[in-house]
N, CA, C and O atoms as CSV, one atom per row, in Angstrom:
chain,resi,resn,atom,element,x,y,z
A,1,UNK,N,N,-98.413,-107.659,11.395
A,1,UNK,CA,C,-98.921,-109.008,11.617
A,1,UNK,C,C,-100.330,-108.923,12.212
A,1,UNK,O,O,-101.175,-108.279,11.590
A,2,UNK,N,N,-100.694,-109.594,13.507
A,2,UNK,CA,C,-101.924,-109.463,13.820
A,2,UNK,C,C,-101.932,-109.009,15.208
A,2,UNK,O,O,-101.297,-109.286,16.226
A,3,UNK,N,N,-103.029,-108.082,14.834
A,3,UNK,CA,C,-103.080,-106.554,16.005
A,3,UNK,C,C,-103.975,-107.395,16.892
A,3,UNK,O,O,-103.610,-107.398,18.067
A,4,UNK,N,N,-105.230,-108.223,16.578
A,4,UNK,CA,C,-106.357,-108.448,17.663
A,4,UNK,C,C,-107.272,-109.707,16.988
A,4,UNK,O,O,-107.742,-109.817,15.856
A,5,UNK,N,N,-107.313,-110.423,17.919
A,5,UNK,CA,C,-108.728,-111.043,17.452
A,5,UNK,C,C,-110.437,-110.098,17.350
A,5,UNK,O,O,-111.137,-109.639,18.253
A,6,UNK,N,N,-110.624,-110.108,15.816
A,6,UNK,CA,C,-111.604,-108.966,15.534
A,6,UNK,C,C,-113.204,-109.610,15.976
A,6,UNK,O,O,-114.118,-108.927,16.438
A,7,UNK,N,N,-113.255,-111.052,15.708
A,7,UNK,CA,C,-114.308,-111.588,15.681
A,7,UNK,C,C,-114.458,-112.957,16.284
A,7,UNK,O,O,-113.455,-113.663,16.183
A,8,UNK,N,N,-115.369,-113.414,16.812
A,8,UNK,CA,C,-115.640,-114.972,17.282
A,8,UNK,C,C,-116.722,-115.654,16.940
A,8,UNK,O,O,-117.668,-115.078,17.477
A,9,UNK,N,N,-117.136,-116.661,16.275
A,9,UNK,CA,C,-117.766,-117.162,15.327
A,9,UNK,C,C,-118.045,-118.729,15.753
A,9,UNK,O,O,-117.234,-119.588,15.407
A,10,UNK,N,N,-118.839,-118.962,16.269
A,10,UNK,CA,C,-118.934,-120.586,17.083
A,10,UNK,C,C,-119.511,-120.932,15.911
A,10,UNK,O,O,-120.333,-120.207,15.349
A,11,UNK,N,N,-119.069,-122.221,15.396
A,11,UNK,CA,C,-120.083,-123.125,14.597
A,11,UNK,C,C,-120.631,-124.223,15.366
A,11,UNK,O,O,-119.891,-125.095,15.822
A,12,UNK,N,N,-122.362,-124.233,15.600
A,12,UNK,CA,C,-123.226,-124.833,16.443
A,12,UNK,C,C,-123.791,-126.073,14.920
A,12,UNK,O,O,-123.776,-125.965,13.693
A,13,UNK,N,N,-124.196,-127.079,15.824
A,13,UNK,CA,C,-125.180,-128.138,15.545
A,13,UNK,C,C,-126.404,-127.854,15.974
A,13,UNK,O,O,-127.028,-128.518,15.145
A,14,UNK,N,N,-127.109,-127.435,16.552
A,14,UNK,CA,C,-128.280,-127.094,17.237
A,14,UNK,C,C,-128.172,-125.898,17.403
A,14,UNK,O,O,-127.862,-125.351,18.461
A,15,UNK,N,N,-128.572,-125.049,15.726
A,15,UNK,CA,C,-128.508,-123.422,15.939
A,15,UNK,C,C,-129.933,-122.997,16.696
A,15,UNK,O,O,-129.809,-122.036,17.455
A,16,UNK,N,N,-131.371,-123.619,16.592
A,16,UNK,CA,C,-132.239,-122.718,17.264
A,16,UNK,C,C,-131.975,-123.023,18.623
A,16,UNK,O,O,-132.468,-122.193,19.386
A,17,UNK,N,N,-131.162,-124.236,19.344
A,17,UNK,CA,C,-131.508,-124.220,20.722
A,17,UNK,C,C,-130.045,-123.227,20.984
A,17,UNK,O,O,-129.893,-123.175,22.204
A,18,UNK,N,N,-129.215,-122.636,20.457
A,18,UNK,CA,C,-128.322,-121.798,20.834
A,18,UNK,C,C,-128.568,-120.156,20.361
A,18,UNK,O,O,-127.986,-119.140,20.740
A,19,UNK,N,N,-129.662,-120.341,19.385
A,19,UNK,CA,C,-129.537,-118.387,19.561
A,19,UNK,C,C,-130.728,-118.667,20.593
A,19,UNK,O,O,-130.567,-117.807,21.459
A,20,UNK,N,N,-131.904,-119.483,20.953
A,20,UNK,CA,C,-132.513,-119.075,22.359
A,20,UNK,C,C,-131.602,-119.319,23.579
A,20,UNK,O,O,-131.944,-118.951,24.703
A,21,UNK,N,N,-130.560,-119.881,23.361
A,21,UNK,CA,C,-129.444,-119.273,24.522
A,21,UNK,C,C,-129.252,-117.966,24.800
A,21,UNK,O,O,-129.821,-117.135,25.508
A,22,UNK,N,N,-128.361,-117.977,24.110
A,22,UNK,CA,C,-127.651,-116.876,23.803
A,22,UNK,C,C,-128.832,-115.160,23.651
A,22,UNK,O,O,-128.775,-114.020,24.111
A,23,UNK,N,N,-129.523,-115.731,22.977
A,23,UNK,CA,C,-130.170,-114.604,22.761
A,23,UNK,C,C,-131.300,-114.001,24.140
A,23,UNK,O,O,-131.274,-112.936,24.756
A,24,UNK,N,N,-132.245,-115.214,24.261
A,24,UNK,CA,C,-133.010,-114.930,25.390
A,24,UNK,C,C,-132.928,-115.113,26.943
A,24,UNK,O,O,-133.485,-114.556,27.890
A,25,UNK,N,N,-131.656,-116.506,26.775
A,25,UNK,CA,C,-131.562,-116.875,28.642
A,25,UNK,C,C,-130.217,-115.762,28.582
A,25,UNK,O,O,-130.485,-114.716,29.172
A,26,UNK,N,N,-129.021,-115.796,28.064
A,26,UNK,CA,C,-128.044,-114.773,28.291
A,26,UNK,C,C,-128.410,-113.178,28.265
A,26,UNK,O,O,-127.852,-112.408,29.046
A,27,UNK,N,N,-129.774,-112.553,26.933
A,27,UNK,CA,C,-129.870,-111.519,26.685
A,27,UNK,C,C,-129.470,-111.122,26.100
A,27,UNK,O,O,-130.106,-110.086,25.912
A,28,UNK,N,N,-128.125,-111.174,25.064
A,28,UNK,CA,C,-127.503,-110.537,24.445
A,28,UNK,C,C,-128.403,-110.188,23.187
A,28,UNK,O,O,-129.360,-110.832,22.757
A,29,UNK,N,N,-127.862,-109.012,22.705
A,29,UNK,CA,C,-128.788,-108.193,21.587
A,29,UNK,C,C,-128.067,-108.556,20.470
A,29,UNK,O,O,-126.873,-108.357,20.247
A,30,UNK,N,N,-129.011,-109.186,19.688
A,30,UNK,CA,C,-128.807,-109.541,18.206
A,30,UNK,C,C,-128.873,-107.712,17.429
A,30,UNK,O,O,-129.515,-106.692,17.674
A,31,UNK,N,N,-127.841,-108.106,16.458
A,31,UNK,CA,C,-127.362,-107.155,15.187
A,31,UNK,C,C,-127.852,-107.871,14.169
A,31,UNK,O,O,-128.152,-107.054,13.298
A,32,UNK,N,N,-128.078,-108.880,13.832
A,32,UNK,CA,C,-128.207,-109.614,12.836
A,32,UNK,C,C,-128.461,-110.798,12.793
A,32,UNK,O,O,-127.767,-111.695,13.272
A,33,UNK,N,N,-129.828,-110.951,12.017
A,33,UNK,CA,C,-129.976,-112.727,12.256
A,33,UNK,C,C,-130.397,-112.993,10.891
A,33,UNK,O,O,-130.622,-112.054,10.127
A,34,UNK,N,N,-130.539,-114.382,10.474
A,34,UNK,CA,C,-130.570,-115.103,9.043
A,34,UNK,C,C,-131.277,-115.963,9.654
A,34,UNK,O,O,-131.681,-116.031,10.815
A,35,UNK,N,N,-131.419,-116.805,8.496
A,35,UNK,CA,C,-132.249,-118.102,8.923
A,35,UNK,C,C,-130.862,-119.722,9.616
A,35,UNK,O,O,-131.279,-120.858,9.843
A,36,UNK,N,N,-129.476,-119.342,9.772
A,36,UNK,CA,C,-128.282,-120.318,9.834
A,36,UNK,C,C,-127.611,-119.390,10.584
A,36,UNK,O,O,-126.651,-119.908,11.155
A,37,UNK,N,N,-127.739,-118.205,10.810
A,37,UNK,CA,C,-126.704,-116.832,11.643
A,37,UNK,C,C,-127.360,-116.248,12.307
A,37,UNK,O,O,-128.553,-116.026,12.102
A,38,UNK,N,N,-126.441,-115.723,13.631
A,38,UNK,CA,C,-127.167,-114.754,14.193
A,38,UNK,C,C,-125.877,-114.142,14.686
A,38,UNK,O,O,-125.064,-114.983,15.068
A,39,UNK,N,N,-125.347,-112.409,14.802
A,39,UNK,CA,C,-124.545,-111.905,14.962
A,39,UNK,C,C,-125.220,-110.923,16.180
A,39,UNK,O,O,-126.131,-110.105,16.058
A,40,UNK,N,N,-124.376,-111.330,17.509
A,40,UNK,CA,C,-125.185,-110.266,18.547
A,40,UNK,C,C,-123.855,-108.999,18.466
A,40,UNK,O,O,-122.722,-109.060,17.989
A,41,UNK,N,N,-124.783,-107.618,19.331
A,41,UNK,CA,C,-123.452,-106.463,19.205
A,41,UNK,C,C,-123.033,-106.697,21.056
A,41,UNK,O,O,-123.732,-106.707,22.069
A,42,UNK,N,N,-121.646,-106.852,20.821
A,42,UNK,CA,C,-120.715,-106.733,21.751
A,42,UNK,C,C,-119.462,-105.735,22.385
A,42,UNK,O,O,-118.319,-105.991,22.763
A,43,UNK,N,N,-120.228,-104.525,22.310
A,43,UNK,CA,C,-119.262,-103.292,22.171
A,43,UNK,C,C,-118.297,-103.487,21.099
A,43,UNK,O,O,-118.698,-104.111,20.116
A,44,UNK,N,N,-116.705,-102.928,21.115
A,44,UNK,CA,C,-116.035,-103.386,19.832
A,44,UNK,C,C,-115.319,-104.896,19.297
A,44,UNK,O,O,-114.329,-105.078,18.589
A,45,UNK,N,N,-116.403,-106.026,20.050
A,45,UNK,CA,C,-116.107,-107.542,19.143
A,45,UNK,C,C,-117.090,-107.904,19.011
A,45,UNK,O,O,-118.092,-107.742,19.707
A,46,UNK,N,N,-116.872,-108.676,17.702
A,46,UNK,CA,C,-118.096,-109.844,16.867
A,46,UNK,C,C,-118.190,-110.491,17.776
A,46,UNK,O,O,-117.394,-110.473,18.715
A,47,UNK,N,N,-119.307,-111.288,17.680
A,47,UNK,CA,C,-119.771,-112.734,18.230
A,47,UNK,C,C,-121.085,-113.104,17.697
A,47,UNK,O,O,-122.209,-112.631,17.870
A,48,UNK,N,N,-120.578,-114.201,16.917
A,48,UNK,CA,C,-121.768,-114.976,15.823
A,48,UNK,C,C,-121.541,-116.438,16.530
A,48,UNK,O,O,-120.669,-116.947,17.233
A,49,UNK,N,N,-123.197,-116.967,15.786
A,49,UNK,CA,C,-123.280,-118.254,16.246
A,49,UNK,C,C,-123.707,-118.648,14.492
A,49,UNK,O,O,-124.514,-118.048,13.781
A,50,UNK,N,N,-122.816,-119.904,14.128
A,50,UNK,CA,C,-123.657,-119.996,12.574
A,50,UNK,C,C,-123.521,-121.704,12.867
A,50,UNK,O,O,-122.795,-122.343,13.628
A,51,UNK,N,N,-124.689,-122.154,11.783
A,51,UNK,CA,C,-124.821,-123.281,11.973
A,51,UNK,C,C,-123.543,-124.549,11.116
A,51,UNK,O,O,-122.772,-124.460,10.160
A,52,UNK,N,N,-123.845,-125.462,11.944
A,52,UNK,CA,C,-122.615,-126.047,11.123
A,52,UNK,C,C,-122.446,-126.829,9.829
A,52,UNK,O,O,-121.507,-127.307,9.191
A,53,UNK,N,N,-123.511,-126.765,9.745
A,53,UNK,CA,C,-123.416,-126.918,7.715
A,53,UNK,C,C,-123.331,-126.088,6.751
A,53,UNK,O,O,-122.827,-126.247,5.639
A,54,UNK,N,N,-124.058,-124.800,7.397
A,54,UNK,CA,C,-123.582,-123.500,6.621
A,54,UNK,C,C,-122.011,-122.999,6.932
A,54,UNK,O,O,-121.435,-122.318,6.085
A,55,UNK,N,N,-121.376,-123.350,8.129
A,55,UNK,CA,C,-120.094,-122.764,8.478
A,55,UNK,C,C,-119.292,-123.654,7.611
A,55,UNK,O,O,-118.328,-123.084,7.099
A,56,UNK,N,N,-119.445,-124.967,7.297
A,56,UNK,CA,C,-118.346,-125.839,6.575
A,56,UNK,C,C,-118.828,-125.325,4.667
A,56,UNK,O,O,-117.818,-125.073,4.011
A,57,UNK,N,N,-119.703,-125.233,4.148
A,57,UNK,CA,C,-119.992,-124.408,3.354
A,57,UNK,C,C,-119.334,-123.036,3.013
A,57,UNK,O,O,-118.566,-123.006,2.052
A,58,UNK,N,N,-119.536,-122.085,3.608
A,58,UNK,CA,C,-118.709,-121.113,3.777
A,58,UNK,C,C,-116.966,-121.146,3.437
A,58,UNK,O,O,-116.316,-120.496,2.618
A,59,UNK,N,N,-116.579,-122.096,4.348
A,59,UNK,CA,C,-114.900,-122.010,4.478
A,59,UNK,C,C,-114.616,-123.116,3.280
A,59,UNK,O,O,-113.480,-123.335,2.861
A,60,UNK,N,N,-115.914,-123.849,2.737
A,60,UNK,CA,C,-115.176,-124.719,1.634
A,60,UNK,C,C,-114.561,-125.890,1.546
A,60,UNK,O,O,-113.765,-126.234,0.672
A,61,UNK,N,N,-114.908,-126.455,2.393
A,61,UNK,CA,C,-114.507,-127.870,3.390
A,61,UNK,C,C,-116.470,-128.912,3.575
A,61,UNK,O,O,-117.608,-128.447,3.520
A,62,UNK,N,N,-115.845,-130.735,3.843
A,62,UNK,CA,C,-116.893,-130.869,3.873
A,62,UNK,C,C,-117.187,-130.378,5.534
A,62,UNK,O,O,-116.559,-129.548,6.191
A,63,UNK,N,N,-118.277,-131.142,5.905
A,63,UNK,CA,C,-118.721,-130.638,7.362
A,63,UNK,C,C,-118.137,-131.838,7.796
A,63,UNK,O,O,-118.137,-131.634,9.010
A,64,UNK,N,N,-117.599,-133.039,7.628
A,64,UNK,CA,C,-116.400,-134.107,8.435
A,64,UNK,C,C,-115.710,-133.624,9.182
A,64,UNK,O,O,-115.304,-134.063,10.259
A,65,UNK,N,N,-115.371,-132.000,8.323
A,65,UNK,CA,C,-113.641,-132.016,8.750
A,65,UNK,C,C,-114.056,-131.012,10.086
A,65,UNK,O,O,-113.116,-130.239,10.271
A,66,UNK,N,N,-114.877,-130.838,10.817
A,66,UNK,CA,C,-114.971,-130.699,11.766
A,66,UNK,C,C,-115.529,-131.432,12.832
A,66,UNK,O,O,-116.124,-131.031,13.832
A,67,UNK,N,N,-115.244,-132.565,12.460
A,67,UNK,CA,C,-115.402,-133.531,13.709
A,67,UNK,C,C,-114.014,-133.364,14.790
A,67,UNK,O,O,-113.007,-132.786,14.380
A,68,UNK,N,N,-114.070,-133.817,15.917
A,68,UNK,CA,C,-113.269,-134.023,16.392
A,68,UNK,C,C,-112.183,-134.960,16.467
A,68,UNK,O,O,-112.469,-136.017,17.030
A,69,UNK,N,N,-110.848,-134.822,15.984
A,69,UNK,CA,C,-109.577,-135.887,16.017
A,69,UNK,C,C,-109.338,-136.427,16.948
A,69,UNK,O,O,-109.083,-135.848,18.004
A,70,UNK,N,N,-109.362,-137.891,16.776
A,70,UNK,CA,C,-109.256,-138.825,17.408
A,70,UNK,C,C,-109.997,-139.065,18.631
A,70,UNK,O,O,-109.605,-139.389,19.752
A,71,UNK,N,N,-111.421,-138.780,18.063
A,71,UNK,CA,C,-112.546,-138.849,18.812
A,71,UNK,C,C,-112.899,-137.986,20.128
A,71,UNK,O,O,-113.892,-138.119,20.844
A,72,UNK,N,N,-111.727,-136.971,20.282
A,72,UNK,CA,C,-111.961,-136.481,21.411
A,72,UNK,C,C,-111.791,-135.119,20.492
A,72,UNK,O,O,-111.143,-134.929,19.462
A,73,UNK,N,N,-112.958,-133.909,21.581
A,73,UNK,CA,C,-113.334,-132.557,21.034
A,73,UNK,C,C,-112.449,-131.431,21.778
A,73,UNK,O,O,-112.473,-131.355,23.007
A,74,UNK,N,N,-111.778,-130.685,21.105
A,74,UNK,CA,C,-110.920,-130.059,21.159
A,74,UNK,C,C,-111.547,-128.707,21.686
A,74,UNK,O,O,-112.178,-127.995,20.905
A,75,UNK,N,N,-111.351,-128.302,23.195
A,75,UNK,CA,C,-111.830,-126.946,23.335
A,75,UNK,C,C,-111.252,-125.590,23.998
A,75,UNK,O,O,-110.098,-125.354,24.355
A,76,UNK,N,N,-112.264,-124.869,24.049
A,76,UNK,CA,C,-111.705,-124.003,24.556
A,76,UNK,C,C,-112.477,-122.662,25.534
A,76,UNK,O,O,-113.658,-122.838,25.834
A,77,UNK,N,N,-111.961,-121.688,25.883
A,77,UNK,CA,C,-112.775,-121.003,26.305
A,77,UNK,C,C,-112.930,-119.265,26.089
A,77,UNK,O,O,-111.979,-118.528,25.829
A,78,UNK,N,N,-114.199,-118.870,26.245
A,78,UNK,CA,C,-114.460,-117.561,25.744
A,78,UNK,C,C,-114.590,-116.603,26.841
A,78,UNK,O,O,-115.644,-116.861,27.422
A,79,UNK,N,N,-114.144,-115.865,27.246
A,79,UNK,CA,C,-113.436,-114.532,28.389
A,79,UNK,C,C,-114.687,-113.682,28.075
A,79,UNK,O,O,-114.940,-113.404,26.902
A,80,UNK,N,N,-115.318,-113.346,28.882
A,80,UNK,CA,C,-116.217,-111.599,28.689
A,80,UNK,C,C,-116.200,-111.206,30.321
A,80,UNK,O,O,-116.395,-111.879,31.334
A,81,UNK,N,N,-115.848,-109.689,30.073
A,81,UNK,CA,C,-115.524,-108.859,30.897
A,81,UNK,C,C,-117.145,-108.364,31.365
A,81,UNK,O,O,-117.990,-108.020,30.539
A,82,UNK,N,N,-117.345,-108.401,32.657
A,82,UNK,CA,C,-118.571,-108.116,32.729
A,82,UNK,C,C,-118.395,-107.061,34.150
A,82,UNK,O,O,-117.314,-106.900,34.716
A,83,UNK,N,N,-119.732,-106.377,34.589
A,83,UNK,CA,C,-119.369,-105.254,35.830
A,83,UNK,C,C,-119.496,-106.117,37.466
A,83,UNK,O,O,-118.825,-106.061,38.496
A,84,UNK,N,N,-120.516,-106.768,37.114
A,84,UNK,CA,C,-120.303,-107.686,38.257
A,84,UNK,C,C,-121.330,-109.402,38.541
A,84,UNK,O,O,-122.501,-109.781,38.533
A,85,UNK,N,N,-120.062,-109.915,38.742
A,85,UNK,CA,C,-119.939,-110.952,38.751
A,85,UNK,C,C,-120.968,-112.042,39.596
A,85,UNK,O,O,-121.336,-113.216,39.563
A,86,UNK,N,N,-121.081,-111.282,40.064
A,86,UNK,CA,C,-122.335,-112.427,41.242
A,86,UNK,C,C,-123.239,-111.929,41.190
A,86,UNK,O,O,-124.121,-112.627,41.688
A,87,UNK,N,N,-123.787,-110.506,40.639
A,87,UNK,CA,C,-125.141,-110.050,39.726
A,87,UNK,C,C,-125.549,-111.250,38.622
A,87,UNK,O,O,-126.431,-112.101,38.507
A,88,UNK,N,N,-124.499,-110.845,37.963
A,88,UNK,CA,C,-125.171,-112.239,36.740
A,88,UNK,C,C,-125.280,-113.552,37.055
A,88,UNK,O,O,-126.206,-114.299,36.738
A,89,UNK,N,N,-124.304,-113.821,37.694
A,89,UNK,CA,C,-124.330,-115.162,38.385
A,89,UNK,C,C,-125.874,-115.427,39.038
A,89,UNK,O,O,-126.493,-116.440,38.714
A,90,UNK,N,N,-126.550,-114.256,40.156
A,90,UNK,CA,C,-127.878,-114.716,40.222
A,90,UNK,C,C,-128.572,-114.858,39.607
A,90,UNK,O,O,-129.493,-115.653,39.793
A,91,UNK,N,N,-128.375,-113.900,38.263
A,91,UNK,CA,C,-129.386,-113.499,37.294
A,91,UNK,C,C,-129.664,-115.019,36.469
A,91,UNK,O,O,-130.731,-115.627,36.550
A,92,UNK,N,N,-128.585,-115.440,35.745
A,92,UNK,CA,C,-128.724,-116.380,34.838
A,92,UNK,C,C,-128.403,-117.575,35.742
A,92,UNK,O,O,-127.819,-118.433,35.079
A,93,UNK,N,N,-128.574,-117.933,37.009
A,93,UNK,CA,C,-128.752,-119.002,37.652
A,93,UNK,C,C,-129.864,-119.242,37.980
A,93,UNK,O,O,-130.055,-120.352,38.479
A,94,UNK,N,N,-131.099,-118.244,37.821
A,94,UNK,CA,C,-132.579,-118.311,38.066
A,94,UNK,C,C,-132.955,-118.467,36.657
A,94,UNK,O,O,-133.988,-119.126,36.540
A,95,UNK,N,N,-132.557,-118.156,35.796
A,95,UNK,CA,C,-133.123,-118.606,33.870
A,95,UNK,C,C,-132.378,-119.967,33.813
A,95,UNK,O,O,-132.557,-120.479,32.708
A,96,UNK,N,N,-131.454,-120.871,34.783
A,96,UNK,CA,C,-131.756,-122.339,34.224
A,96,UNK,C,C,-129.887,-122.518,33.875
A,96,UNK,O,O,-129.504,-123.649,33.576
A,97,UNK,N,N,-128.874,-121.406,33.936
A,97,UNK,CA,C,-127.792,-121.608,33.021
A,97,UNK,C,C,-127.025,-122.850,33.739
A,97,UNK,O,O,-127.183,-123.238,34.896
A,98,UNK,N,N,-126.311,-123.276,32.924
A,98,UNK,CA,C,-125.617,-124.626,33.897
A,98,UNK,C,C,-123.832,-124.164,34.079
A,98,UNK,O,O,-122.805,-124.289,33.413
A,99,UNK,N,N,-124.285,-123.506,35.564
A,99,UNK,CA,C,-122.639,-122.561,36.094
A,99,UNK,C,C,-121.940,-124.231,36.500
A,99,UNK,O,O,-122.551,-125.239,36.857
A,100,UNK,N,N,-120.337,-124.013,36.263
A,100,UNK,CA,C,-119.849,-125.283,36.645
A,100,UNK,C,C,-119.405,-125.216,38.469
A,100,UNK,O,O,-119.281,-126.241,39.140
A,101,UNK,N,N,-119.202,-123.693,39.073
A,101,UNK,CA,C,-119.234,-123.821,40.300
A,101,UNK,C,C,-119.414,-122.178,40.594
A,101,UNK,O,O,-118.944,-121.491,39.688
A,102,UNK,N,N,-119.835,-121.653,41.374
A,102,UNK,CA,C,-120.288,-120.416,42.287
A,102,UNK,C,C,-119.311,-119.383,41.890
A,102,UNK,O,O,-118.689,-119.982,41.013
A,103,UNK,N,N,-118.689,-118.000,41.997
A,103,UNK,CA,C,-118.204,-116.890,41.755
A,103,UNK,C,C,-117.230,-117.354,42.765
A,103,UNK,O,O,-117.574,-117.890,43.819
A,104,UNK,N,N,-116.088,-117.149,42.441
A,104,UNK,CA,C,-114.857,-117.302,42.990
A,104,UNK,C,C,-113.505,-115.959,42.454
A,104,UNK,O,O,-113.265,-115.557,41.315
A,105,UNK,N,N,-112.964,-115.626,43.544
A,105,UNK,CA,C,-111.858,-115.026,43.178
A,105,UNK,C,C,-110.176,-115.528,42.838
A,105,UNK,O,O,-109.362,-115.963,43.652
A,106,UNK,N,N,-110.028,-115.342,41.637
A,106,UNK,CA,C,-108.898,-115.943,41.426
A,106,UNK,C,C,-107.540,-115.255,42.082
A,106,UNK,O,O,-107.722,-114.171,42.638
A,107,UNK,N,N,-106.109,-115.826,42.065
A,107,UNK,CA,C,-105.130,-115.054,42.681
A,107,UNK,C,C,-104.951,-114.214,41.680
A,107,UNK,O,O,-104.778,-113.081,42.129
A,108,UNK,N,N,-104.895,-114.270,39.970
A,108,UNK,CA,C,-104.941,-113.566,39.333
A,108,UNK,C,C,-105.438,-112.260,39.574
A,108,UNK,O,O,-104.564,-111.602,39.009
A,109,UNK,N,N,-106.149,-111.532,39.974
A,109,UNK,CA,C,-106.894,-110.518,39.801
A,109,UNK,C,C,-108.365,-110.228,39.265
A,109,UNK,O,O,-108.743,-109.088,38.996
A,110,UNK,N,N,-109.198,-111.418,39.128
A,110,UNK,CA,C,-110.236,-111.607,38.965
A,110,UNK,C,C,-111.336,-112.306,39.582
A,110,UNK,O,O,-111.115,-113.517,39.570
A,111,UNK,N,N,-112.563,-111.972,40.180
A,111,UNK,CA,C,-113.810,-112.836,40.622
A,111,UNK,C,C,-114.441,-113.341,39.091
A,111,UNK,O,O,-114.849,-112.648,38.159
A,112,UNK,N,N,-114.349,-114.794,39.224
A,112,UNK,CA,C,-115.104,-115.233,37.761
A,112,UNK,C,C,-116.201,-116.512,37.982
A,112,UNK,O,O,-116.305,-117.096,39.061
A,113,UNK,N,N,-116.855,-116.788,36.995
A,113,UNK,CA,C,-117.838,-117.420,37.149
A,113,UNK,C,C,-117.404,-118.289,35.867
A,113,UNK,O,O,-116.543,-117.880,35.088
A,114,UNK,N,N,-118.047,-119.483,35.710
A,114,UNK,CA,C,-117.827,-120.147,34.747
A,114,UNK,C,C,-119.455,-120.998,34.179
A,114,UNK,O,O,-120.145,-121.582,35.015
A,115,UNK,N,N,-119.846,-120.941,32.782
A,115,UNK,CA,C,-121.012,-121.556,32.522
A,115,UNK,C,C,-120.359,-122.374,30.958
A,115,UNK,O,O,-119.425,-121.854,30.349
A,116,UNK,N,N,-121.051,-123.753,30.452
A,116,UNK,CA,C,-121.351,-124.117,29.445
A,116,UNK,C,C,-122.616,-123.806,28.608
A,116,UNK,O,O,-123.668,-123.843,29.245
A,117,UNK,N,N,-122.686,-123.550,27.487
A,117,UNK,CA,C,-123.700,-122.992,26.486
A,117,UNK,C,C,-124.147,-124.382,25.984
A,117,UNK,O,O,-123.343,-125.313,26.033
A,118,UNK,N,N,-125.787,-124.619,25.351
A,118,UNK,CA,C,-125.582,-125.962,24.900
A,118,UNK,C,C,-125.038,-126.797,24.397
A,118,UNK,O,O,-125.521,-127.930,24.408
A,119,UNK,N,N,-124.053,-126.570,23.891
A,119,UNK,CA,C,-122.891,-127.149,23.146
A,119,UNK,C,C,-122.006,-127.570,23.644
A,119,UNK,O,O,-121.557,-128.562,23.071
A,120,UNK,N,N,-121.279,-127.135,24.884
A,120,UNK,CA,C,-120.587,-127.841,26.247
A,120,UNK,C,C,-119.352,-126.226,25.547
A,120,UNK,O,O,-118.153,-126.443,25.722
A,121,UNK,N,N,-119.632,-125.135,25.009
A,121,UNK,CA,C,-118.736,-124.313,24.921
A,121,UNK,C,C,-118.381,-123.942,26.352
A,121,UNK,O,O,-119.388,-124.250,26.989
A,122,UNK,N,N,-117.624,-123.521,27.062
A,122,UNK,CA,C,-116.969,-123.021,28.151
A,122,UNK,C,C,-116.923,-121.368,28.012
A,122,UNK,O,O,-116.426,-120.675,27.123
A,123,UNK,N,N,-117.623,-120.997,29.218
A,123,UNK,CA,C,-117.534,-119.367,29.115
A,123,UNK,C,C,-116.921,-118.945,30.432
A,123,UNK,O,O,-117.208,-119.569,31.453
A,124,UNK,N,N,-116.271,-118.140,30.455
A,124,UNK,CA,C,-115.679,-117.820,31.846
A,124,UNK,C,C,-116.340,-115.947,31.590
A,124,UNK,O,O,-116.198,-115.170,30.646
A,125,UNK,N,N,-117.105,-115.807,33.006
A,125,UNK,CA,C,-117.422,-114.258,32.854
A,125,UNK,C,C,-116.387,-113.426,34.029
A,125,UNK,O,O,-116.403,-113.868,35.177
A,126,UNK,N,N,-115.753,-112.568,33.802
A,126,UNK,CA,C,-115.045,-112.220,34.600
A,126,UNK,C,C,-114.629,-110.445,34.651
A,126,UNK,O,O,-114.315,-109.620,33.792
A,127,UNK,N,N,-114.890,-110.397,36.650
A,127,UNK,CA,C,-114.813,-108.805,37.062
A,127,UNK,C,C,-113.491,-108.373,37.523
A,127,UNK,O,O,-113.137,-109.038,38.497
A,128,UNK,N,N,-112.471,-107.315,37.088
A,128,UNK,CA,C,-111.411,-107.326,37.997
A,128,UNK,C,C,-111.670,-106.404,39.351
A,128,UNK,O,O,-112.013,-105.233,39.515
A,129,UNK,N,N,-111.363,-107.421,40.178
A,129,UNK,CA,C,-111.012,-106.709,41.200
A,129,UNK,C,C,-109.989,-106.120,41.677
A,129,UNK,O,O,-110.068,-105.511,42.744
């Protein structure tokens, strides 16, 4: 059946103001960019940003069918394991990122930080302690 999620693939409305996210305020190193894609390398997982007329294109659908049902947007959030947590937290709190509250330790076993990307995606960065 299925061993792993191999890849993560956001479809954006505003692809140039999200690969200068992603690319220059986060840093992450592009593998691949197009003029609608940009695929950064993430040790062993994908993570693409493609735009959303080319992504409904692609899968063969119009671009409607990704609106949100019943007017409300369905989300979720993206986990990256990082070395430490209130490093980046200063780092990308001086480039402008919009953290939803300060580095906190969960009872879980983790200090995490939480930011939205322009898109209101939800990122949780998180160190185990």
């Amino acid at each position: 059946m299925f061993n792993r999620v191999s890849a993560i693939v956001l479809f954006v409305q505003d692809f140039p103001a999200c690969l200068t996210f992603y690319r220059d305020t986060l840093g992450l190193p592009v593998a691949q960019l197009e003029a609608k894609f940009v695929a950064f390398k993430m040790q062993d997982q994908d993570f693409a940003l493609q735009e959303l007329g080319q992504s409904a294109e692609m899968v063969g659908v119009d671009v409607s069918a990704f609106e949100p049902l019943s007017g409300k947007l369905v989300r979720s959030i993206l986990c990256a394991d990082v070395d430490d947590v209130d490093a980046i937290y200063a780092t990308l709190s001086a480039k402008g990122v919009p953290f939803t509250r300060p580095p906190l330790t969960q009872p879980w076993g983790y200090r995490v930080v939480y930011f939205n990307d322009p898109e209101g995606n939800l990122w949780e960065l998180r160190q185990s302690v």
